[in-house]
N, C-alpha and C positions, 0 to 999 in steps of 0.2 A: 504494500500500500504506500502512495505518494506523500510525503509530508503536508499535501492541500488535502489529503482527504484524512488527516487526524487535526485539522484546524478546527477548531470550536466553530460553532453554526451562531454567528453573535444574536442572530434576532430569536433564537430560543433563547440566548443567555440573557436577551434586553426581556422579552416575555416572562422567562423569572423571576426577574429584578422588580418589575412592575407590579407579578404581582405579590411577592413579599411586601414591596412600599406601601403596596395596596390594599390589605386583605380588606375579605368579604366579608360583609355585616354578616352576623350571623343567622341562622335558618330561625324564622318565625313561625315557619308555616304549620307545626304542630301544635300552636294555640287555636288557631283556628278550629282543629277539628276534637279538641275537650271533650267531654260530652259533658252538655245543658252548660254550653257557654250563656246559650243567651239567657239561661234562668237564673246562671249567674249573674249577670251584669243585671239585670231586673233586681237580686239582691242587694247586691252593693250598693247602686241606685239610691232604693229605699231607704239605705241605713244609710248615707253620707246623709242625704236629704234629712232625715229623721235628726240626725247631729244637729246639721247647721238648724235648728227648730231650736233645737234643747238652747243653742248657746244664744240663740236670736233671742231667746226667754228671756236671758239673764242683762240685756240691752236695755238700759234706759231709753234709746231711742224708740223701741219696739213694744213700747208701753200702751199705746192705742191699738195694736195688734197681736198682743198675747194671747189672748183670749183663743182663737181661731189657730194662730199658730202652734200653741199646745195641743187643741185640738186634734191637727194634722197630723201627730204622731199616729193617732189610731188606724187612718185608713193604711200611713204609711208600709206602718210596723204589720197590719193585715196582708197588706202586697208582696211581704218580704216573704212574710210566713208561707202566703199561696203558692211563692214562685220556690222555697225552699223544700217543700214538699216535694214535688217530682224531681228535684234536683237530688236531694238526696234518696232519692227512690233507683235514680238510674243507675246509680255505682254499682258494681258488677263484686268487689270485694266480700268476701265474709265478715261478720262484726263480732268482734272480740268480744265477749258478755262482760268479762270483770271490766276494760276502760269503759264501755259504755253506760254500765251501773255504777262505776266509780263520779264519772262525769255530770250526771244527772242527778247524783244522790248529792252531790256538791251544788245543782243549779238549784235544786229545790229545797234543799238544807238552807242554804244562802237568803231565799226567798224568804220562805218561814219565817227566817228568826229577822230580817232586816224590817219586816210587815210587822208582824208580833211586834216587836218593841217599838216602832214608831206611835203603833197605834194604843197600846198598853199605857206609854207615856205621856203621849204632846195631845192627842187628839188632833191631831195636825197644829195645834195650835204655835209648834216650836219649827215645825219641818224646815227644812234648809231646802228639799229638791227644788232648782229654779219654775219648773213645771207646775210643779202642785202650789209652790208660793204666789206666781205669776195668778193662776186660777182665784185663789183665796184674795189675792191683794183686788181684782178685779170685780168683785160684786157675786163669783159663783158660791152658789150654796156648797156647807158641805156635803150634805149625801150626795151631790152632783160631781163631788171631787171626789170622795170615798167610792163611787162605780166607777168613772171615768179611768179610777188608778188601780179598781181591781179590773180592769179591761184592760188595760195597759199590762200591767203584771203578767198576766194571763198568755198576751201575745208576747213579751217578751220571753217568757219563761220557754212558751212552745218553741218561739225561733231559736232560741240557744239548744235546748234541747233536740232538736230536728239537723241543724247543723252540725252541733257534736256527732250526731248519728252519722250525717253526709261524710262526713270527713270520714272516720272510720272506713264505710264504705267504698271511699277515692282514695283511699291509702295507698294502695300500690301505682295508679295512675298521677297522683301527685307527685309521690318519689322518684317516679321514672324521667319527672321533668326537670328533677336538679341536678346541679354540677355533677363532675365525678372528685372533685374536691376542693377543699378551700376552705375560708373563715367560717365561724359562727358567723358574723355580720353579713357573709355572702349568702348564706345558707338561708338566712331569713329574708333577705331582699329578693330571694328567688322564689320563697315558699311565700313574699306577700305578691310573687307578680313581677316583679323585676328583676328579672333573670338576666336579660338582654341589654336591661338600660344604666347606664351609666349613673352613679352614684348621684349625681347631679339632677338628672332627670326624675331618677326613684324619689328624693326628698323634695322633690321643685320642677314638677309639671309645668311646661309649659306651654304644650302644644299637646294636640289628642294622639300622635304617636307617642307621646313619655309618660303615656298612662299605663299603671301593671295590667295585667291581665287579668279579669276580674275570677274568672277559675279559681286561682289562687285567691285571688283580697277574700272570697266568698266563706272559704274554709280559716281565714287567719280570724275574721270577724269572729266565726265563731269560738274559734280558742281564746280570745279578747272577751269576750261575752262568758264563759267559764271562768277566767281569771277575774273577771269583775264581779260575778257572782261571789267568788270568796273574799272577796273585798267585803261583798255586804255581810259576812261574820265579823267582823271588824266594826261597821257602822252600828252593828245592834249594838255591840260593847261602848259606842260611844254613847247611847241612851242611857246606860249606865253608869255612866261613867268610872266606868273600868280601863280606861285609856283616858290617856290625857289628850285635849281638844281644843286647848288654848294654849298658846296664841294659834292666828288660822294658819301659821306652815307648818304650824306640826299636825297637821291633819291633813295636808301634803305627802309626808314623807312615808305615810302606808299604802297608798295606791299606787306611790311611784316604783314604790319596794314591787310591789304585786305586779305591775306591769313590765317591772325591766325582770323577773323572774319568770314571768309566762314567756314573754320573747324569748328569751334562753333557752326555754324548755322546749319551745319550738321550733326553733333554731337547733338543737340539739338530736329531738327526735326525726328532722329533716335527714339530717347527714347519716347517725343510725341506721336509718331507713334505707339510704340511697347506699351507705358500705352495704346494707344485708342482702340488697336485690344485685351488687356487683360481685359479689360472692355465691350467691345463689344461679348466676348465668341473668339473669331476668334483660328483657333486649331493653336497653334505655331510650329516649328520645333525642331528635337530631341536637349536636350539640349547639 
């Protein structure tokens, strides 16, 4: 062979170069086909919506509109519920009996005792919830607050509870759409949805591509809804003051505790997941 026919082919080695300079955004395409993507985003939906309600409560500006705005939770929190139902129905996974009775016996433990001692104590008269106070400061009668909040309760309680079930169910289908390794903090930007997006994007949306994918947010809400449930063992101990409750940051520093513990736990049981299915062969999703 002629020394021209061992010279490098340079527009293969420019095509290289380029695309090293360049790689390819990576593959989305397997969000799309989730299953009950769109029942998801119908939940998420509901419960951002449902938020910006609670905090719109707690606005002095929004003082002419409380009334109706607290209201909105109900149909809200009923939408999520409707659209959580077949969501969690379609997971194809087996349900573990002990986390699902561990999860539920915490959502309605929680319940109980946060209800019970509001009501044992203040008669609503002390209540802090911006919702319920909004109502009372606004001319609503109490038995019209006392249904309205066991209605509320009621749809809460099912959606957390129905969700915890979901997830269970999407256990293997969640797991297959995380990394094959990397941080806690990756772990959970991928398990709330942002997988794909740059650290920037996941904190600070700013365009409808830098939103997660609501698949994920659908199932993180609900572990966020478990972890606040045992937050409300904590709030009945403040009825009694069995916790200290003043000054107001120290009534801060237990939900935050709870919160940055659930993230962990989730974050935790992401990567768990995803070693056991790489171990076990199970085929993962495009990277």
């Amino acid at each position: 062979m002629s020394e021209l026919g061992r010279l490098p082919n340079h527009d293969a080695v420019a095509d290289q170069e380029t695309e090293s300079s360049n790689p390819q955004p990576p593959d989305t395409c397997y969000g799309y086909a989730l299953p009950g993507r769109r029942l998801a985003q119908v939940v998420v939906m509901s419960v951002v919506l449902a938020i910006v309600a609670v905090v719109a409560a707690c606005l002095p500006q929004a003082r002419p509109w409380v009334v109706p705005v607290c209201l909105s939770l109900m149909p809200l929190l009923a939408l999520a519920l409707a659209a959580a139902v077949p969501l969690a129905a379609i997971g194809k996974g087996d349900v573990p009996v002990a986390p699902l009775l561990a999860g539920w016996a915490v959502v309605l433990g929680g319940a109980a005792c946060d209800i019970f001692a509001t009501v044992a104590n203040s008669h609503l008269a002390h209540e802090a919830n911006p919702v319920f106070r909004g109502l009372l400061d606004n001319g609503v009668g109490l038995k019209q607050v006392y249904l309205f909040g066991g209605v509320l309760q009621v749809l809460f309680v099912g959606l957390t509870m129905v969700l915890w079930l979901g997830l269970l169910k999407h256990r293997h289908t969640l797991a297959a759409t995380m990394p094959p390794s990397g941080s806690l903090l990756a772990y959970f930007k991928a398990g709330t949805g942002g997988r794909e997006l740059s650290y920037r994007q996941w904190i600070c949306p700013l365009a409808y591509a830098d939103l997660p994918w609501a698949y994920h947010f659908a199932w993180w809400i609900g572990v966020a809804f478990v972890g606040l449930s045992v937050h409300r063992f904590y709030l009945a101990l403040e009825w009694y003051r069995l916790v200290p409750v003043d000054p107001l940051w120290v009534r801060l520093i237990a939900p935050s505790l709870v919160l940055l513990a659930t993230c962990w736990c989730y974050a935790a049981w992401l990567r768990a997941a995803r070693a056991r299915q790489a171990v076990e062969g199970a085929q993962p999703l495009p990277e």
